[in-house]
TORMINU-23642 format. One record per atom (N, C-alpha, C): residue number from 1; residue in one letter; atom name; x, y, z. Coordinates in Angstrom, 2 decimals. Layout:
BEGIN
NUM_a_CA_X_Y_Z $
...
! end
This chain:
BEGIN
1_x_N_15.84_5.66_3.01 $
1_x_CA_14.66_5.74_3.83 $
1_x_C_13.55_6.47_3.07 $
2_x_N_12.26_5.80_3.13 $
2_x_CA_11.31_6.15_2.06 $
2_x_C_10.47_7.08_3.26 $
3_x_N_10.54_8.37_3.17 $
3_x_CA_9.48_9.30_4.19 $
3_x_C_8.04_9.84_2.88 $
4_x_N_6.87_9.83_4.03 $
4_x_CA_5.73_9.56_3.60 $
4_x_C_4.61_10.47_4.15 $
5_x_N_4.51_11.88_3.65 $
5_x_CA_3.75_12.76_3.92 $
5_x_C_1.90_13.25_3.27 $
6_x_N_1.58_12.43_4.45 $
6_x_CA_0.17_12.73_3.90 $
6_x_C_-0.66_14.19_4.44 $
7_x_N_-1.70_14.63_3.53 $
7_x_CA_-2.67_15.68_3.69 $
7_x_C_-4.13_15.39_3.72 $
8_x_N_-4.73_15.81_3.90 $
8_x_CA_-6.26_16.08_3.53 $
8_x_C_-7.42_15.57_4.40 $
9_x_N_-7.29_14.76_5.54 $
9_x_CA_-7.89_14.83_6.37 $
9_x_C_-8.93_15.80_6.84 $
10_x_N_-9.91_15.55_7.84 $
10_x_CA_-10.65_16.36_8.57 $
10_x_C_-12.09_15.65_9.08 $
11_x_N_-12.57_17.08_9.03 $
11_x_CA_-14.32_16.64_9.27 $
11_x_C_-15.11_17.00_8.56 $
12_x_N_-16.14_15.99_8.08 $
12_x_CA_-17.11_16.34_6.81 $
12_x_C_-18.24_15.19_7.64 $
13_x_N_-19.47_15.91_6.82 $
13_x_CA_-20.51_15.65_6.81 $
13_x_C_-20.91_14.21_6.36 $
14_x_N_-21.97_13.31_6.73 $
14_x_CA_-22.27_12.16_5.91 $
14_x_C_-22.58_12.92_4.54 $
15_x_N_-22.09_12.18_3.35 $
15_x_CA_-22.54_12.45_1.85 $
15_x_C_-21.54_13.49_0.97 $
16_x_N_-20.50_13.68_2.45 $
16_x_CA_-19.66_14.52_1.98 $
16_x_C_-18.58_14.01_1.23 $
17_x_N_-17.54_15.04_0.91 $
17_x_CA_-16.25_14.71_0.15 $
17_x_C_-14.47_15.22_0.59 $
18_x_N_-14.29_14.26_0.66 $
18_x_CA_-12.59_14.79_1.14 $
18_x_C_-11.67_14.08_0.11 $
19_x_N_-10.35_14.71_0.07 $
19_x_CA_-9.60_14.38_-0.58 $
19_x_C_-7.98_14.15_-0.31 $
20_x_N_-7.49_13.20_-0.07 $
20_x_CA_-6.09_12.57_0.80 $
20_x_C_-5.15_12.67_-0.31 $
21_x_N_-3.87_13.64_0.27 $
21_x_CA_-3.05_13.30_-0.16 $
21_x_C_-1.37_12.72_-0.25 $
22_x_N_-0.69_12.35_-0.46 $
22_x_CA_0.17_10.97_0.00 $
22_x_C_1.99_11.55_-0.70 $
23_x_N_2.20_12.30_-0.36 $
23_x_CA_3.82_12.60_-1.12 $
23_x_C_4.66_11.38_-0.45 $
24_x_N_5.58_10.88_-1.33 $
24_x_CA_6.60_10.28_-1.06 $
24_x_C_7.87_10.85_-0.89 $
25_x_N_8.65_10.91_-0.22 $
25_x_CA_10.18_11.99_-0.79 $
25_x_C_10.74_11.27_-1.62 $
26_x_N_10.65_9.84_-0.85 $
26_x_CA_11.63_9.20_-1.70 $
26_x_C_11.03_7.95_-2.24 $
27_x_N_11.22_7.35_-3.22 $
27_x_CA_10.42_6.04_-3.50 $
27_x_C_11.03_5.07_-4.51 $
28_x_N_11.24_3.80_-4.25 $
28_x_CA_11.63_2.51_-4.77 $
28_x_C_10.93_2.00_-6.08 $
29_x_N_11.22_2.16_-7.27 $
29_x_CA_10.78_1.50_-8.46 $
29_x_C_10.94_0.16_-8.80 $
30_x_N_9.91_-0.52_-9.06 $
30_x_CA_8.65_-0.21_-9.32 $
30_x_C_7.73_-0.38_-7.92 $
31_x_N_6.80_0.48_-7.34 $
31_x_CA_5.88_0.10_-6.19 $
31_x_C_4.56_0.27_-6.10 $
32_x_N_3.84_0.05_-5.16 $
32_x_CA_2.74_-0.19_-5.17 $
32_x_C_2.19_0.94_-4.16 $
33_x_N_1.32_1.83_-4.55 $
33_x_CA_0.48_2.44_-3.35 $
33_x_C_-0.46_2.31_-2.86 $
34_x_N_-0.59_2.87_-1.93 $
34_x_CA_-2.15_2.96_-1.63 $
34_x_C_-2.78_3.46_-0.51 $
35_x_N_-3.81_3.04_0.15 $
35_x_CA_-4.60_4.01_1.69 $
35_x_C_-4.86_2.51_2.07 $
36_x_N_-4.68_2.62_3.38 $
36_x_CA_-5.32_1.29_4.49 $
36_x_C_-6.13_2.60_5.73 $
37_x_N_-6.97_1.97_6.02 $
37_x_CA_-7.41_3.10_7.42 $
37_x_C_-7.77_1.62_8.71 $
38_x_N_-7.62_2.43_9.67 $
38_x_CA_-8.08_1.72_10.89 $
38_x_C_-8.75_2.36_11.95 $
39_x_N_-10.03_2.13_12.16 $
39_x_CA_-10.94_2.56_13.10 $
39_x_C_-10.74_2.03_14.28 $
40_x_N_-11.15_3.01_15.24 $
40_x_CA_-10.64_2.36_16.74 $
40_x_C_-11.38_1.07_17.26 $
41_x_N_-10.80_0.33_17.41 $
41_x_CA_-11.02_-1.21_18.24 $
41_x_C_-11.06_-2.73_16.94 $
42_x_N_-10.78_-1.51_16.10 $
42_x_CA_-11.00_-2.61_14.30 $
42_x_C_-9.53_-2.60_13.77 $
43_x_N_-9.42_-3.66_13.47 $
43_x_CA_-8.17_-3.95_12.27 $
43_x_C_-7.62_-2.86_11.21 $
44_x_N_-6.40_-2.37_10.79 $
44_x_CA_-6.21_-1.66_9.71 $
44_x_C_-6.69_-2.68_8.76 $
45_x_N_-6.99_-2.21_7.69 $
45_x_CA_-7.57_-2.89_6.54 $
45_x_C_-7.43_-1.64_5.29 $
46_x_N_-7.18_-2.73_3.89 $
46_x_CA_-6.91_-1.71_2.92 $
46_x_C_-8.27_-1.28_2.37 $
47_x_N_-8.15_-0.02_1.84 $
47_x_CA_-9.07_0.57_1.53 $
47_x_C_-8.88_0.71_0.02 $
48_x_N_-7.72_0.67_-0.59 $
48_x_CA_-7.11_1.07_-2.22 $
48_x_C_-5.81_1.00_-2.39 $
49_x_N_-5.36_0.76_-3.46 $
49_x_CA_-4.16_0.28_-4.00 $
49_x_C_-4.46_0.74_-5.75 $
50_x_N_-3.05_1.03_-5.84 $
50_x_CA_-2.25_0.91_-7.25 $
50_x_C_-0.98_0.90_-7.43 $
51_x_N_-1.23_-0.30_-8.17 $
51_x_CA_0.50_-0.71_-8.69 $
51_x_C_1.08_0.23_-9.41 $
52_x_N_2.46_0.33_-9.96 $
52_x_CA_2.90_0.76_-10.73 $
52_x_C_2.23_0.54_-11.97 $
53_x_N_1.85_-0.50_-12.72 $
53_x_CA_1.15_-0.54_-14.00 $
53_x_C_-0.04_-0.12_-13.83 $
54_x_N_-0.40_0.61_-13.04 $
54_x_CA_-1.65_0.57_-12.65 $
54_x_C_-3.08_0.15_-12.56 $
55_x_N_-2.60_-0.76_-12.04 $
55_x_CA_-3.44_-1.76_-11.66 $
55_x_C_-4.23_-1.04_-10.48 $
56_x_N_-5.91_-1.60_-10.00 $
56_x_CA_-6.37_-0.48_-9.01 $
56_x_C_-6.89_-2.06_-8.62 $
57_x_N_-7.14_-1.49_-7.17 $
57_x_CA_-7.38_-2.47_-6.13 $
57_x_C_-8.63_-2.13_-5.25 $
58_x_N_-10.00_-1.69_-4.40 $
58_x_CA_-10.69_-1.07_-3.98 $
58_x_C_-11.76_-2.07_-2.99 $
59_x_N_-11.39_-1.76_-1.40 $
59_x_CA_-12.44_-2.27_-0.96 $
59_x_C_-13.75_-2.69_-0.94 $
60_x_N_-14.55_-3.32_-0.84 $
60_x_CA_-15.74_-3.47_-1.44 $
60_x_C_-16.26_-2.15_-1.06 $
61_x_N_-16.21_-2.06_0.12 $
61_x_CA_-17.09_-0.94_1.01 $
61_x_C_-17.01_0.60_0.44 $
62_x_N_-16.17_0.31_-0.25 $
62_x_CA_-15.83_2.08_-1.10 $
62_x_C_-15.82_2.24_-2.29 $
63_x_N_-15.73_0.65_-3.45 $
63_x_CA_-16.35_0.62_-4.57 $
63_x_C_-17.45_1.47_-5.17 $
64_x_N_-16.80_2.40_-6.37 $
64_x_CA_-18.12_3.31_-6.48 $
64_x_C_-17.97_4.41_-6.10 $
65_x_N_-17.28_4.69_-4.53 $
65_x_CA_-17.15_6.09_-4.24 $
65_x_C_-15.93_6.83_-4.09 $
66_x_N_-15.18_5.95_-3.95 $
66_x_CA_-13.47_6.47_-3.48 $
66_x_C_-12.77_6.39_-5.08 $
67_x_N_-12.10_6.86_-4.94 $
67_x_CA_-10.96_6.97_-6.62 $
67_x_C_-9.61_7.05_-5.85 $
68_x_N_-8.79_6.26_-6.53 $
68_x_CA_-7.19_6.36_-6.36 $
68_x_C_-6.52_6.47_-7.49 $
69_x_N_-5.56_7.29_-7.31 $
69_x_CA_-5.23_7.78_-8.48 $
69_x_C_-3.87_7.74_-7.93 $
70_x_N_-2.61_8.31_-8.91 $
70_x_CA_-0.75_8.54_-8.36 $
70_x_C_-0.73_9.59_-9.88 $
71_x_N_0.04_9.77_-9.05 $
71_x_CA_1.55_10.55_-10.19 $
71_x_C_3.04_9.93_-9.67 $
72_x_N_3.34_9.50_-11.12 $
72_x_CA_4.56_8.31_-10.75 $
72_x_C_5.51_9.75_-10.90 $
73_x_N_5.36_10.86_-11.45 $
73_x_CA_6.62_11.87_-11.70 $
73_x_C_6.61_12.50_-10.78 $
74_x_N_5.66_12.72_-9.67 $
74_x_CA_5.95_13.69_-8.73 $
74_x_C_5.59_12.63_-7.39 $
75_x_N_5.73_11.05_-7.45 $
75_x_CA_5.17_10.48_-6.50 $
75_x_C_4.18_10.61_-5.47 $
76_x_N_3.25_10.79_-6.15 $
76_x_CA_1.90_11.34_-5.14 $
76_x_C_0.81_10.34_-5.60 $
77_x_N_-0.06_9.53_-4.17 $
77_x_CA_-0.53_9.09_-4.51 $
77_x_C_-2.30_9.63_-3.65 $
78_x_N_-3.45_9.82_-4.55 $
78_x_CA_-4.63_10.30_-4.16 $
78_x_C_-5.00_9.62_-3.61 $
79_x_N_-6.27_10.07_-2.80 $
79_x_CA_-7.85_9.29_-2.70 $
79_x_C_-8.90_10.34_-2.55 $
80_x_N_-9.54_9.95_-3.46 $
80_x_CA_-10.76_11.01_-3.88 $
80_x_C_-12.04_10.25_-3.00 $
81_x_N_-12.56_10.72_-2.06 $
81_x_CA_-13.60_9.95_-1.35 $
81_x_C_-14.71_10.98_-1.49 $
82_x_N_-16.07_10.25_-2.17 $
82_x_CA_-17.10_10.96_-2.11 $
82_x_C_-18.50_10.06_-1.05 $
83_x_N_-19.36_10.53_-1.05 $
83_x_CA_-20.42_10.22_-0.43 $
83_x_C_-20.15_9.61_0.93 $
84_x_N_-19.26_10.04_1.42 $
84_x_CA_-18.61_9.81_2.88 $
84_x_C_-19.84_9.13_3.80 $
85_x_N_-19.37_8.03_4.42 $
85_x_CA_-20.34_7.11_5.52 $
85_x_C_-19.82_7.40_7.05 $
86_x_N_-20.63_7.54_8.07 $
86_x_CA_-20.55_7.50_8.97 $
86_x_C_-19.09_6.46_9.34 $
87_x_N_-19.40_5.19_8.27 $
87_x_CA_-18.29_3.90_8.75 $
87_x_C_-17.44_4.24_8.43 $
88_x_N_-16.44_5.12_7.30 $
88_x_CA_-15.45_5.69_6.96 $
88_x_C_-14.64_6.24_7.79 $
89_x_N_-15.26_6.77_8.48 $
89_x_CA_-14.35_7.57_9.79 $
89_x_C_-13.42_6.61_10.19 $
90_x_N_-12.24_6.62_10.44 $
90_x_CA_-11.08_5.96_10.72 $
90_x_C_-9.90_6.75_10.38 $
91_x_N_-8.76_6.69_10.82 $
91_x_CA_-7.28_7.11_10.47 $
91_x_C_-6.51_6.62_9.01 $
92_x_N_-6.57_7.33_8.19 $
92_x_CA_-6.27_6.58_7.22 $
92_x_C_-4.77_6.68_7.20 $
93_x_N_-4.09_5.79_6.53 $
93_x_CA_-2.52_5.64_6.62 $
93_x_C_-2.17_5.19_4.77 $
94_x_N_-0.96_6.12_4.49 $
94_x_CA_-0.48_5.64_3.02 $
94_x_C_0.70_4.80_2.84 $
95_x_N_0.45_4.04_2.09 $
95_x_CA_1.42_2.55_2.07 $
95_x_C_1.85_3.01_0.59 $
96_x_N_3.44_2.45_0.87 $
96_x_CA_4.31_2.30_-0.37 $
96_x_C_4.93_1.13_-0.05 $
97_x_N_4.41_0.20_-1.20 $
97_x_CA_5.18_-1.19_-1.08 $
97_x_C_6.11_-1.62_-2.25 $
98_x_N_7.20_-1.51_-2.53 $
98_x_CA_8.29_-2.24_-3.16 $
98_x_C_7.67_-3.59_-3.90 $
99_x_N_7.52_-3.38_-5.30 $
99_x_CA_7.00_-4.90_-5.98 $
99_x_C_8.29_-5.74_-6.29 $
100_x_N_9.56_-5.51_-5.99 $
100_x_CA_10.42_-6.16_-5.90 $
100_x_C_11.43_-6.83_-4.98 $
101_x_N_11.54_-5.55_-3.73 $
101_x_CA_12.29_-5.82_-2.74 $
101_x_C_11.32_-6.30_-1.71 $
102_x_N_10.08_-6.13_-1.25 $
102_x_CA_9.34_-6.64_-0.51 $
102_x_C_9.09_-5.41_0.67 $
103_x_N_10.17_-4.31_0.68 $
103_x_CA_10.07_-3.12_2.18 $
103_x_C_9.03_-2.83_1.51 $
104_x_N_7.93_-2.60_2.65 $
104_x_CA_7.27_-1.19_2.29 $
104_x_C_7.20_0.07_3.56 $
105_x_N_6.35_1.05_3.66 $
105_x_CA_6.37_2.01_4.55 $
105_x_C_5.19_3.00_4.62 $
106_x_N_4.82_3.32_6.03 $
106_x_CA_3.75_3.71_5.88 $
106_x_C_3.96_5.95_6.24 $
107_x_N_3.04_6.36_6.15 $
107_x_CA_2.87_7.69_6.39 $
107_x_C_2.13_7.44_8.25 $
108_x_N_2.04_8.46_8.71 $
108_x_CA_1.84_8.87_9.78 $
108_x_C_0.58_8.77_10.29 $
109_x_N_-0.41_8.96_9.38 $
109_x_CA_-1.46_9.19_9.07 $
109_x_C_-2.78_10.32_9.36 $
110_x_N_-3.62_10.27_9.01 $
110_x_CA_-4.64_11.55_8.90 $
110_x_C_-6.14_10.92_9.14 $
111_x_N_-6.52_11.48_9.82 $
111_x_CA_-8.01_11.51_10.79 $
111_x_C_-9.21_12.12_10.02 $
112_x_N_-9.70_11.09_9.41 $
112_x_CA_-11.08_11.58_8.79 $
112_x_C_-12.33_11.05_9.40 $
113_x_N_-12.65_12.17_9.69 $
113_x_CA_-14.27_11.74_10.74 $
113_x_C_-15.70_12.37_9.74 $
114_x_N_-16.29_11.88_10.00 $
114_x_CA_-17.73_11.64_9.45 $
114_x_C_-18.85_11.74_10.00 $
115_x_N_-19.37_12.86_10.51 $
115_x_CA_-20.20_13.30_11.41 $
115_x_C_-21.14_14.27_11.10 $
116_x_N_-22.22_14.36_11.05 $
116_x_CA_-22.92_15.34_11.08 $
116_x_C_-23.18_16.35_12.54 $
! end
């Protein structure tokens, strides 16, 4: 069982900066991470991804401002979000997907609001 502890949530300002972070306890080689968020009455939708080779993946809407990053030795996977938008605000959730077996699993997730 792959458990999935995220941090860094909160409340920040438009233009602001937060920073998410994503421990795995346990995790399936080789996989894929990343952040999906879902705003209330809207679809989860991904926000970032990286493969194991690291490969990076990035919504249009955050192109430019968000960074994803991992550590494959301590399984942690980032998101560096700067210039924070009002539209950002949503629950973000961290995905670990298996590039071989197909399971993946999500974290619990963390509440980033965007408000002045």
């Amino acid at each position: 069982q792959v458990q999935l502890v995220e941090f860094g949530g909160g409340l920040v300002q438009p233009g602001g900066s937060l920073r998410l972070s994503c421990a795995a306890l346990r995790i399936f080689s080789p996989s894929t991470m990343g952040w999906y968020r879902q705003a209330p009455g809207k679809q989860r939708e991904l926000v970032a991804s990286i493969t194991s080779g690291g490969r990076i993946n990035y919504a249009d809407s955050v192109t430019g401002r968000f960074t994803i990053s991992r550590d494959n030795a301590k399984n942690i996977v980032l998101l560096q979000m700067n210039n924070l938008k009002p539209e950002d605000a949503a629950v973000y959730y961290c995905n670990v997907r298996s590039e071989t077996l197909g399971s993946e699993y999500w974290g619990q997730g963390t509440q980033v609001t965007v408000s002045s």
